[in-house]
LONU-138145 format. One record per atom (N, C-alpha, C): residue number from 1; x, y, z; atom name. Coordinates in nm, 2 decimals. Example, Ala and Ser with C-alpha at 12.3 -4.5 7.8 and 13.67 -1.06 7.14 Angstrom:
! LONU-138145
- num; X; Y; Z; atomo
- 1; 1.32; -0.57; 0.78; N
- 1; 1.23; -0.45; 0.78; CA
- 1; 1.32; -0.33; 0.78; C
- 2; 1.28; -0.22; 0.71; N
- 2; 1.37; -0.11; 0.71; CA
- 2; 1.29; 0.00; 0.79; C
***
This chain:
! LONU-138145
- num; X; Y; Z; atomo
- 1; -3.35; -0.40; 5.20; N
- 1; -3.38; -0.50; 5.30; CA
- 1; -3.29; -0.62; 5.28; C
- 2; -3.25; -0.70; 5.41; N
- 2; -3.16; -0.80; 5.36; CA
- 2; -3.23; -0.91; 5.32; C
- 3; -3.21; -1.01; 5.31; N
- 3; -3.25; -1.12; 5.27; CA
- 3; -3.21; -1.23; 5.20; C
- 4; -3.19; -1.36; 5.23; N
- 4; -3.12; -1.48; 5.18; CA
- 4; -3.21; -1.56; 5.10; C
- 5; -3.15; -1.60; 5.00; N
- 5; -3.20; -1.68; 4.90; CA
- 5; -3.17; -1.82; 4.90; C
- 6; -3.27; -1.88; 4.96; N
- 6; -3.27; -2.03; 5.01; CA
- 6; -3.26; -2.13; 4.93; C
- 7; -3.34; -2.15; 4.85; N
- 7; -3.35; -2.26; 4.72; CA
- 7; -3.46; -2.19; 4.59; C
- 8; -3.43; -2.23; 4.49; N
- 8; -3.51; -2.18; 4.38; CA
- 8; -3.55; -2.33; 4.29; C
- 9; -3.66; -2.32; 4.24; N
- 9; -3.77; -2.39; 4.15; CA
- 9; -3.72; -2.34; 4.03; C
- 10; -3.64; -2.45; 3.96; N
- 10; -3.64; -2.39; 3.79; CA
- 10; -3.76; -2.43; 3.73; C
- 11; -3.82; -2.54; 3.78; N
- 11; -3.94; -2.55; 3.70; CA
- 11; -4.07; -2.47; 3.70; C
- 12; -4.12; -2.42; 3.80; N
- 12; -4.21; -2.37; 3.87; CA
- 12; -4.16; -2.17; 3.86; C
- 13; -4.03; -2.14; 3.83; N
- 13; -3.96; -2.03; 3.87; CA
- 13; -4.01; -1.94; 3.98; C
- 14; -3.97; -2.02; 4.07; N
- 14; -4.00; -1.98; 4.21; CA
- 14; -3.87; -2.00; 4.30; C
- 15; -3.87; -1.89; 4.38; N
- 15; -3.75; -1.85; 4.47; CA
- 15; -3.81; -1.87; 4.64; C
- 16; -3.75; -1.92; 4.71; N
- 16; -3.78; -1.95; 4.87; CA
- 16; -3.69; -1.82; 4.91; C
- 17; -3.73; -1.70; 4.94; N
- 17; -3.63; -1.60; 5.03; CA
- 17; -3.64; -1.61; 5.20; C
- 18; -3.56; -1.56; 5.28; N
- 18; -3.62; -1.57; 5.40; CA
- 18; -3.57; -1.41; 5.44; C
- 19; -3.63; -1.31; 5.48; N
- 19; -3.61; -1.19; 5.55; CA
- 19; -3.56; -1.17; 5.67; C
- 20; -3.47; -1.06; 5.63; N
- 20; -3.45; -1.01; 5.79; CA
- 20; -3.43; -0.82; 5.75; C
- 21; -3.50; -0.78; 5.82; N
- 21; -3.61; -0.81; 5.98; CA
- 21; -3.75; -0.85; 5.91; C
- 22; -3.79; -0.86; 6.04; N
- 22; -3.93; -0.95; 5.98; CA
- 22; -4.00; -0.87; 5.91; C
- 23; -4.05; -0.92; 5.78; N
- 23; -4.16; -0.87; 5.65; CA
- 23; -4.29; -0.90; 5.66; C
- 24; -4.33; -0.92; 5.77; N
- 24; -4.48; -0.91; 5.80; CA
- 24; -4.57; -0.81; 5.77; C
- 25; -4.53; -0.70; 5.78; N
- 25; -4.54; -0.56; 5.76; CA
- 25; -4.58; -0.49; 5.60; C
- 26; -4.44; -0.53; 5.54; N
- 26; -4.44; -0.54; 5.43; CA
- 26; -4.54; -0.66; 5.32; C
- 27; -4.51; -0.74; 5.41; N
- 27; -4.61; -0.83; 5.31; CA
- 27; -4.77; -0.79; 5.32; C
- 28; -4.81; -0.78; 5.46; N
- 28; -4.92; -0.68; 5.44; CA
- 28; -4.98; -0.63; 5.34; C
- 29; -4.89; -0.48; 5.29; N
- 29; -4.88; -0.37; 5.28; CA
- 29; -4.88; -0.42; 5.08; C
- 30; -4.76; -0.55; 5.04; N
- 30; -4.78; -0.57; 4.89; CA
- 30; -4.83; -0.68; 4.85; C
- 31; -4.92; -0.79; 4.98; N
- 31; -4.92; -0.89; 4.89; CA
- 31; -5.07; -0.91; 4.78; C
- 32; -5.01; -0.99; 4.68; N
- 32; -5.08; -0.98; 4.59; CA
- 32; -5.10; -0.87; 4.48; C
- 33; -4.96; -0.79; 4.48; N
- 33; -4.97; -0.68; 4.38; CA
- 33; -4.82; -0.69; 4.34; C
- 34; -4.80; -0.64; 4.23; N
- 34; -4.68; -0.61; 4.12; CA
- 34; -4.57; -0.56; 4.16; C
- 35; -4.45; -0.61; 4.20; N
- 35; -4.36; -0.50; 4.27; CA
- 35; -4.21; -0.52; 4.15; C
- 36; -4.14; -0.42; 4.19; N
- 36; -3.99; -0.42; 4.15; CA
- 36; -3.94; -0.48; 4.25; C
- 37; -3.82; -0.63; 4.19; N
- 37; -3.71; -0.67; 4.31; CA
- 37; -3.63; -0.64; 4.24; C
- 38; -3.53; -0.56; 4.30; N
- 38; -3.34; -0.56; 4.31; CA
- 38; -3.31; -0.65; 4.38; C
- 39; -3.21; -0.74; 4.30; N
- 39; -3.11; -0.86; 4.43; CA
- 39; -2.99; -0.79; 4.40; C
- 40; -2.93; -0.78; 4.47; N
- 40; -2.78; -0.74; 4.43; CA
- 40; -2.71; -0.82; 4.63; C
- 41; -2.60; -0.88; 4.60; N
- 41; -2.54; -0.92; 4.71; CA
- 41; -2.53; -0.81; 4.78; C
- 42; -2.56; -0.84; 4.88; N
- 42; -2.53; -0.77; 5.04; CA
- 42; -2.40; -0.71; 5.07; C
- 43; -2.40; -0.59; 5.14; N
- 43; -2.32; -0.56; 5.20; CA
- 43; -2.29; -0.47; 5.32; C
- 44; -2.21; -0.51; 5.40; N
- 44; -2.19; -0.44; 5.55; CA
- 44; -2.16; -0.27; 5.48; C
- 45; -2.24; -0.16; 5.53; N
- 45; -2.22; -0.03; 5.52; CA
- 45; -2.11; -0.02; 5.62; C
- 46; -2.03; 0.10; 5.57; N
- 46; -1.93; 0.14; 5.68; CA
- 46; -2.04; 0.21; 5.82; C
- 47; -1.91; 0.22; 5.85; N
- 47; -2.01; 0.29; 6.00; CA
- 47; -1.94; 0.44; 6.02; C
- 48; -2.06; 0.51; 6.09; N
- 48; -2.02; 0.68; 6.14; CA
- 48; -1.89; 0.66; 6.19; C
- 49; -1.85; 0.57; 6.30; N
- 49; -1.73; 0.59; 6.34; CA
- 49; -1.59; 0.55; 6.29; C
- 50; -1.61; 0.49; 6.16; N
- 50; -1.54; 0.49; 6.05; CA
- 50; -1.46; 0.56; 6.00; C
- 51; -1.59; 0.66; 5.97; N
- 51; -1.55; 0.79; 5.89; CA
- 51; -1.49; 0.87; 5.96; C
- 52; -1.56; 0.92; 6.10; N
- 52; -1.52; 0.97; 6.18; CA
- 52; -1.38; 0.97; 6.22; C
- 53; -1.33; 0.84; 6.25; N
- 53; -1.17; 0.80; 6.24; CA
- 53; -1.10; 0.86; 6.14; C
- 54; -1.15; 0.81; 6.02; N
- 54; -1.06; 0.80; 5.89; CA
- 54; -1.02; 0.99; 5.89; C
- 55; -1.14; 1.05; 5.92; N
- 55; -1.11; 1.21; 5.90; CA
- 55; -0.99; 1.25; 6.00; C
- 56; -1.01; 1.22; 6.11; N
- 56; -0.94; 1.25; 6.18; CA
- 56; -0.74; 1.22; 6.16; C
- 57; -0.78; 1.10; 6.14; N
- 57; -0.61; 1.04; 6.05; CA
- 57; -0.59; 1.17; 5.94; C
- 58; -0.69; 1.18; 5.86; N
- 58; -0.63; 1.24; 5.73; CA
- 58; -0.58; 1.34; 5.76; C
- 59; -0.67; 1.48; 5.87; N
- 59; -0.65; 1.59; 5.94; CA
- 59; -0.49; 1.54; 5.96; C
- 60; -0.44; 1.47; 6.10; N
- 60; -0.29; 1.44; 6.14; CA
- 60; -0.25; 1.46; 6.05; C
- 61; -0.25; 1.33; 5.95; N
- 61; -0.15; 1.32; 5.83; CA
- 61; -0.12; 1.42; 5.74; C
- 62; -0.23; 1.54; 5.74; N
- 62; -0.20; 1.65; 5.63; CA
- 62; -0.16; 1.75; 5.72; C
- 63; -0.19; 1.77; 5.85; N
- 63; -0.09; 1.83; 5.94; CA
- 63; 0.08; 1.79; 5.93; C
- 64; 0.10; 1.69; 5.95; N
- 64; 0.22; 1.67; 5.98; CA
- 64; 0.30; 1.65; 5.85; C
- 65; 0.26; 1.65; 5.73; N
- 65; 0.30; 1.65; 5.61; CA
- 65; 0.27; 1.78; 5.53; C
- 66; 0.27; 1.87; 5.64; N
- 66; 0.22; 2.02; 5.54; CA
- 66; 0.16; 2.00; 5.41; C
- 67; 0.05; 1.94; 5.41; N
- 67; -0.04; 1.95; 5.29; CA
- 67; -0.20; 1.96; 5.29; C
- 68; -0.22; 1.97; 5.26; N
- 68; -0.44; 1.97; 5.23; CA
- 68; -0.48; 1.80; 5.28; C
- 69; -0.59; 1.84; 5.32; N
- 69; -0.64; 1.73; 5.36; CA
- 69; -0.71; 1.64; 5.24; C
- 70; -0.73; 1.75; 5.16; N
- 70; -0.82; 1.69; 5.03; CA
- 70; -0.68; 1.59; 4.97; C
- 71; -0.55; 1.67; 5.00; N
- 71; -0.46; 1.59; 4.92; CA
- 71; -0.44; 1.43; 4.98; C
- 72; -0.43; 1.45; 5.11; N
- 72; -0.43; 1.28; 5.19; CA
- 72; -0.53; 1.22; 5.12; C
- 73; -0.62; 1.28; 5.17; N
- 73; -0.79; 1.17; 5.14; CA
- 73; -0.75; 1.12; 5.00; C
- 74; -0.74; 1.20; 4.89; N
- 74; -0.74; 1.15; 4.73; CA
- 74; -0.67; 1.05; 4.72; C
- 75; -0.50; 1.09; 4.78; N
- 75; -0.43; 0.96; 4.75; CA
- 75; -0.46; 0.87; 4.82; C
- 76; -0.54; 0.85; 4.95; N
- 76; -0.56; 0.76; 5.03; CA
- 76; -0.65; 0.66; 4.95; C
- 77; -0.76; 0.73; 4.91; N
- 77; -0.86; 0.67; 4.84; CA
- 77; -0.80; 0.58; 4.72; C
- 78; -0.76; 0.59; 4.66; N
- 78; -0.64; 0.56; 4.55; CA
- 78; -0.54; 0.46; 4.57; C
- 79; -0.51; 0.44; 4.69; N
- 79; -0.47; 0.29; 4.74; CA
- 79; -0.55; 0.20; 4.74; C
- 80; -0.71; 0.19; 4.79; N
- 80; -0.77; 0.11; 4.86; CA
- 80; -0.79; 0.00; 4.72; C
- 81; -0.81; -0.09; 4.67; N
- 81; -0.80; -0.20; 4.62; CA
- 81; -0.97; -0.17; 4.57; C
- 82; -1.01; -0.24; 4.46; N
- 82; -1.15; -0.30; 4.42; CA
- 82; -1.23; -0.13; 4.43; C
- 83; -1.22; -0.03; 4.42; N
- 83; -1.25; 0.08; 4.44; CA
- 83; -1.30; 0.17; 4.29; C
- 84; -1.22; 0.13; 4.21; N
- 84; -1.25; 0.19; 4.10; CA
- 84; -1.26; 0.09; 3.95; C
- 85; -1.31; 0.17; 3.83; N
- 85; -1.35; 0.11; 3.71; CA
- 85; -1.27; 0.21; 3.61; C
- 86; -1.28; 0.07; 3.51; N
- 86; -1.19; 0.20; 3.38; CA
- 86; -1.34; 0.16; 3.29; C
- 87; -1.31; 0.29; 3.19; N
- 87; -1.42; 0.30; 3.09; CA
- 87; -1.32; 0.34; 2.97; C
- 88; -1.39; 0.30; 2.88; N
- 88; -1.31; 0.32; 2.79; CA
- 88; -1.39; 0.40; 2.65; C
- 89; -1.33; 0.53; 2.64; N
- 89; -1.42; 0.66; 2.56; CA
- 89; -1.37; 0.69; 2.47; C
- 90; -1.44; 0.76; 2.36; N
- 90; -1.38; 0.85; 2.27; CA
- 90; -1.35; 0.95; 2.37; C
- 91; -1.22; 1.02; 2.25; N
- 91; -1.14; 1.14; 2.35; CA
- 91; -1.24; 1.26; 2.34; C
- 92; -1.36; 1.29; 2.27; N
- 92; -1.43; 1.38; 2.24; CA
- 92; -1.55; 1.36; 2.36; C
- 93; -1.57; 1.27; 2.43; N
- 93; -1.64; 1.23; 2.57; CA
- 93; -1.57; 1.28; 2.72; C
- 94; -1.42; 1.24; 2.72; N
- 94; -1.36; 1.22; 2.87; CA
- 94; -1.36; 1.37; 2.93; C
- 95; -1.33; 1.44; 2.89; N
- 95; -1.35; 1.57; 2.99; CA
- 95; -1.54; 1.59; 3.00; C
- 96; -1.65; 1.58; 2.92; N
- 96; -1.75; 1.62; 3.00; CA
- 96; -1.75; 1.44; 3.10; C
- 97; -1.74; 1.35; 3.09; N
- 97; -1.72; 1.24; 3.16; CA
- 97; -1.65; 1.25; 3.31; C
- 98; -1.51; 1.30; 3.27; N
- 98; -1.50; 1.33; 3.41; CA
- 98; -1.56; 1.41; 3.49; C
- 99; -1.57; 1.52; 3.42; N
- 99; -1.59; 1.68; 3.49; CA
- 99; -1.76; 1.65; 3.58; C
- 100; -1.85; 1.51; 3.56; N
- 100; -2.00; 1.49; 3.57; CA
- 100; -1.93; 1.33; 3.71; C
- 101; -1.84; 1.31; 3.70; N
- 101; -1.78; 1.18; 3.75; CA
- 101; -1.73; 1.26; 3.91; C
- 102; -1.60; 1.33; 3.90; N
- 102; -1.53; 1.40; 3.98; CA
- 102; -1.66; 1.51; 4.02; C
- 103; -1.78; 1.57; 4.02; N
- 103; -1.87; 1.68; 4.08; CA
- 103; -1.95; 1.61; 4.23; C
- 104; -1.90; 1.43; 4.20; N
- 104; -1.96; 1.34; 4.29; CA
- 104; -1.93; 1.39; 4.45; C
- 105; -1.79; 1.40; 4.39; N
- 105; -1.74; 1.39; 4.58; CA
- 105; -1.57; 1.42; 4.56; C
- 106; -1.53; 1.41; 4.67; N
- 106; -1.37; 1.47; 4.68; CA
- 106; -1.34; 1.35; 4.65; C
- 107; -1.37; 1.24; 4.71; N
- 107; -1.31; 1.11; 4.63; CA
- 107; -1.33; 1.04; 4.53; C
- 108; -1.43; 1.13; 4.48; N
- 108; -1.46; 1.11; 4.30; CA
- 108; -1.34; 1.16; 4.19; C
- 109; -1.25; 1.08; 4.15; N
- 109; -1.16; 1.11; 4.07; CA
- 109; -1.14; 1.03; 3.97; C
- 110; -1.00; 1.11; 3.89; N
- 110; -0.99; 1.03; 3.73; CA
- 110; -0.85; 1.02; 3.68; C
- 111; -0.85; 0.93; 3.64; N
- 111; -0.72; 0.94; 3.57; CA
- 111; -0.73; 0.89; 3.42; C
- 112; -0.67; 0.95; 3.36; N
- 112; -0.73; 0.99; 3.19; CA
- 112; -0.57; 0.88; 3.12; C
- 113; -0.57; 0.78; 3.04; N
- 113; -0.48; 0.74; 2.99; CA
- 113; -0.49; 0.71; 2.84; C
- 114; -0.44; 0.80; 2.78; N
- 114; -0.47; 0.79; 2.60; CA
- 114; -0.44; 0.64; 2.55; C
- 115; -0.53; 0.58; 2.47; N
- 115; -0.46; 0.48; 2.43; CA
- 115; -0.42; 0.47; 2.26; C
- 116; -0.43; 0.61; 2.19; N
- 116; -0.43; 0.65; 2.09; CA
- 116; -0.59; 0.61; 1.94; C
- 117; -0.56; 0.63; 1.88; N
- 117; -0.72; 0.61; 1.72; CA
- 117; -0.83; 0.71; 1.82; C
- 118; -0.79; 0.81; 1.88; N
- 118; -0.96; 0.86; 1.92; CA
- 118; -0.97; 0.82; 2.05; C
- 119; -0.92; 0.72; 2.15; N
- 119; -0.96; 0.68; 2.23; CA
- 119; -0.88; 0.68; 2.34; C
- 120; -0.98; 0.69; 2.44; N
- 120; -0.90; 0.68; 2.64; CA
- 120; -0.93; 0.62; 2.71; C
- 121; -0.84; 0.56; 2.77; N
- 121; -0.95; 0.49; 2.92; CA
- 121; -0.91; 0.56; 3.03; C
- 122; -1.04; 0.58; 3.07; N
- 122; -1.05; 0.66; 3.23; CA
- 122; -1.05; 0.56; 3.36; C
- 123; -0.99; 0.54; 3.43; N
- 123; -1.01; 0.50; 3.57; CA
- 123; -1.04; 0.61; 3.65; C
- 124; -1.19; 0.56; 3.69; N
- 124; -1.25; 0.62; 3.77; CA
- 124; -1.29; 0.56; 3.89; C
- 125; -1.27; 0.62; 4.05; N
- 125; -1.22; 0.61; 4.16; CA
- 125; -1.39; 0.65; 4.22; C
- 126; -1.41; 0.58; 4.30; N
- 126; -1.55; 0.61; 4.36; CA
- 126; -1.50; 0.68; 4.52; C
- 127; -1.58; 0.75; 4.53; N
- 127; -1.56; 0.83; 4.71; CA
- 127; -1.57; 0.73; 4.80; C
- 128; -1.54; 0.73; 4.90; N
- 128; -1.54; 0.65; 5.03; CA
- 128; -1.70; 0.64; 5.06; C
- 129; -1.78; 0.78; 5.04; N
- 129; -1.90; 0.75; 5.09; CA
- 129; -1.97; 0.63; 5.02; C
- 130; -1.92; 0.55; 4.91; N
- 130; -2.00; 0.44; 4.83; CA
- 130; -1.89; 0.32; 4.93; C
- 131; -1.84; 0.36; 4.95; N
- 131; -1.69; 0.18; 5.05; CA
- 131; -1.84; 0.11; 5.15; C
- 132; -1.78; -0.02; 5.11; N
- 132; -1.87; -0.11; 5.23; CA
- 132; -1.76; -0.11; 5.37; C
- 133; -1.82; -0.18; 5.44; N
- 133; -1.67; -0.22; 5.56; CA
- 133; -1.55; -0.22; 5.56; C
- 134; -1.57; -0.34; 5.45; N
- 134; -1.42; -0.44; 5.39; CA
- 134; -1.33; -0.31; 5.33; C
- 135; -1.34; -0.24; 5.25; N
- 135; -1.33; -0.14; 5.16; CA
- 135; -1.27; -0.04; 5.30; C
- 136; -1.39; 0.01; 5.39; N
- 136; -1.32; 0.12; 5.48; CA
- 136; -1.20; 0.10; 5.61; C
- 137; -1.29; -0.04; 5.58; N
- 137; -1.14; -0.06; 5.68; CA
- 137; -0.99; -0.10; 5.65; C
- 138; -0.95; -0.14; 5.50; N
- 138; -0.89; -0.13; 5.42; CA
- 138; -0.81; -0.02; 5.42; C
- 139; -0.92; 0.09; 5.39; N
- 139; -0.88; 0.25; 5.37; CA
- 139; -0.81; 0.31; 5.52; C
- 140; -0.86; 0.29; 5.60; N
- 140; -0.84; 0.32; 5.74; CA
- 140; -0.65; 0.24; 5.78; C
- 141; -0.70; 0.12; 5.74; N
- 141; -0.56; 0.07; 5.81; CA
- 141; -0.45; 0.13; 5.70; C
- 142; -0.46; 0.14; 5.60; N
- 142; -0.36; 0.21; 5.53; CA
- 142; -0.28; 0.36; 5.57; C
- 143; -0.42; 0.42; 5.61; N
- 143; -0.42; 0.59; 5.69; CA
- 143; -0.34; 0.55; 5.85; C
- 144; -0.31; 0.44; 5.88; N
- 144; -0.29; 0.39; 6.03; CA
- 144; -0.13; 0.41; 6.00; C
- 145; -0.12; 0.27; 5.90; N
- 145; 0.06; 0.27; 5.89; CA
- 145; 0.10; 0.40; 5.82; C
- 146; 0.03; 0.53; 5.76; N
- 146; 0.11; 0.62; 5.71; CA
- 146; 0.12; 0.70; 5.83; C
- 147; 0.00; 0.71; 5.91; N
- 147; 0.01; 0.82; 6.06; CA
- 147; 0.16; 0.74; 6.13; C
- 148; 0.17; 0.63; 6.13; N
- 148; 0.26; 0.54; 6.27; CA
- 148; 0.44; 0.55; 6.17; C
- 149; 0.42; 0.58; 6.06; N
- 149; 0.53; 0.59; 5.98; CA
- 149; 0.59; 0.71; 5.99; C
- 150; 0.50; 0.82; 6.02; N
- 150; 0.51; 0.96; 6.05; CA
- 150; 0.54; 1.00; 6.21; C
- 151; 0.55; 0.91; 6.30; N
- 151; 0.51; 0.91; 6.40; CA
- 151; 0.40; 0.97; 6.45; C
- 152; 0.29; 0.94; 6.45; N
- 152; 0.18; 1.05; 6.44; CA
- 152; 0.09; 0.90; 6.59; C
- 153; 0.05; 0.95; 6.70; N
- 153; -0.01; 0.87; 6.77; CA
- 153; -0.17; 0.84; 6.70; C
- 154; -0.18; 0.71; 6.67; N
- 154; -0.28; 0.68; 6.61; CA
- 154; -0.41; 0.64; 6.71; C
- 155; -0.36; 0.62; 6.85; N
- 155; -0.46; 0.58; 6.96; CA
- 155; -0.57; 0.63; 6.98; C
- 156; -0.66; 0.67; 6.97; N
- 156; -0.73; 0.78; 7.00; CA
- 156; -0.91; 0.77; 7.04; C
- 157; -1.00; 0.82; 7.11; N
- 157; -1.13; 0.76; 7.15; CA
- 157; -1.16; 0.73; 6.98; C
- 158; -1.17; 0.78; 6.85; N
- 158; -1.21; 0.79; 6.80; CA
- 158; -1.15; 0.60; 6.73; C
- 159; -1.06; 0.55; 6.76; N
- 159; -1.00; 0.46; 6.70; CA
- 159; -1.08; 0.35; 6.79; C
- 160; -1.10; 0.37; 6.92; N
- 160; -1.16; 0.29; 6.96; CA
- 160; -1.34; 0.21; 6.93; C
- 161; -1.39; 0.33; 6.94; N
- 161; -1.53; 0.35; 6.83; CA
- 161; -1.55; 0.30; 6.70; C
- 162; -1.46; 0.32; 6.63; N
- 162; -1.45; 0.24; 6.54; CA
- 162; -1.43; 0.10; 6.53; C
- 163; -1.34; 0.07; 6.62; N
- 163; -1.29; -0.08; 6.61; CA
- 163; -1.42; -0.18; 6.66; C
- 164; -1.43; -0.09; 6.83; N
- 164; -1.60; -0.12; 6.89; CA
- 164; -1.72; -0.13; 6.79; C
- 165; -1.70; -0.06; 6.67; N
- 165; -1.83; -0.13; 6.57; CA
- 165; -1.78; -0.21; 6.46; C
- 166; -1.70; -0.27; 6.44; N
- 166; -1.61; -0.37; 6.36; CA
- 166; -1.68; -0.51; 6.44; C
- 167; -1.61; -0.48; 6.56; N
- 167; -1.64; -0.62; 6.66; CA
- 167; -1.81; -0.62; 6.71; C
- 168; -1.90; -0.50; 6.74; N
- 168; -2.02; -0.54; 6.70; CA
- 168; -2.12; -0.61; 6.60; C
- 169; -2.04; -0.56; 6.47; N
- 169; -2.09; -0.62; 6.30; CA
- 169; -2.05; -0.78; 6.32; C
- 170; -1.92; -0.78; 6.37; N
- 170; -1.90; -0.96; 6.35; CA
- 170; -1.88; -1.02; 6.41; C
- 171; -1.90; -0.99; 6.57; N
- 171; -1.89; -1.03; 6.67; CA
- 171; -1.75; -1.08; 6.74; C
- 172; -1.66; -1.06; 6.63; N
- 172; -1.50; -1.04; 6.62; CA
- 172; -1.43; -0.97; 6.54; C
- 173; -1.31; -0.97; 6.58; N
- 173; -1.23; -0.82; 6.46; CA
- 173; -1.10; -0.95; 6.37; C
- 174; -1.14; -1.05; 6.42; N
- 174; -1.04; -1.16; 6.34; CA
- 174; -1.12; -1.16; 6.21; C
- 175; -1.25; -1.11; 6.16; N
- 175; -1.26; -1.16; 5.99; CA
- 175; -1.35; -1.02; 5.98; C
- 176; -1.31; -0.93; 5.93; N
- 176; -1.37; -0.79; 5.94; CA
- 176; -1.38; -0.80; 5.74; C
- 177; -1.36; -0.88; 5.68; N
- 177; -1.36; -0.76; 5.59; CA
- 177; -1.50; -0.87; 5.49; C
- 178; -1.54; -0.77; 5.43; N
- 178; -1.66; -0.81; 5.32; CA
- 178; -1.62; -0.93; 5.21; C
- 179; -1.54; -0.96; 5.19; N
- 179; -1.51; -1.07; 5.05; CA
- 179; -1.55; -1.20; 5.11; C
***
């Protein structure tokens, strides 16, 4: 549920939130009993037509580059910026690590880099299905200039649908991304 956090009471430790959509319902339903809150900042989910796009690019691109589709997507994913984390393991950890990391998703990947005494650090790559907006649309315009480099027509109903829910979420496509 979203919700903005208006002012807080250090003395009192009390927080003013305001909801959206309306919690009438909910308050109902918990007030005056014990609950778990998660805050974690907000963020715009990608959209169906998104993905829908993005597949469609990868399909072209791995057409026209005689290769797998799995292969575009991986390295596509693998550009996008703010996407992944390194961990840093004993070497007696990173293969069951990966092997439980990479079972996630096709864009679940790893790259293993020894740093020697025992130890590695893994950068690990999260799938697109975890990308907020900012992130997919990122991913997408990258898949854009590799199709238009290729000459590959990137126009398509599917590009339009997408874009059409870019400019729904922000009521412009001048500041689309999450940061």
């Amino acid at each position: 549920m979203k919700a903005k956090i208006l002012e807080y009471d250090y003395i009192r430790n009390r927080a003013m939130i305001q909801f959206e959509p309306d919690f009438s319902k909910t308050w109902d339903k918990y007030r005056g009993k014990d609950v778990n809150v998660d805050i974690k900042l907000f963020k715009v989910k990608r959209s169906g037509a998104a993905n829908r796009y993005m597949w469609v690019l990868v399909d072209k691109i791995a057409e026209e580059m005689h290769i797998t589709t799995t292969e575009v997507y991986r390295d596509a994913v693998k550009d996008v910026g703010g996407v992944s984390d390194v961990f840093s393991m004993i070497d007696a950890a990173v293969d069951r690590f990966c092997a439980n990391w990479e079972a996630q998703g096709l864009g679940w990947q790893t790259e293993r880099i020894p740093i020697g005494d025992g130890h590695t650090d893994v950068i690990a790559y999260y799938g697109s299905s975890t990308f907020d907006r900012g992130q997919m649309t990122r991913l997408i315009e990258n898949l854009i200039f590799t199709a238009e480099e290729l000459g590959i027509d990137t126009d398509t109903p599917d590009k339009r649908l997408w874009w059409e829910s870019l400019e729904e979420s922000y009521g412009s496509t001048k500041d689309y991304s999450d940061r």
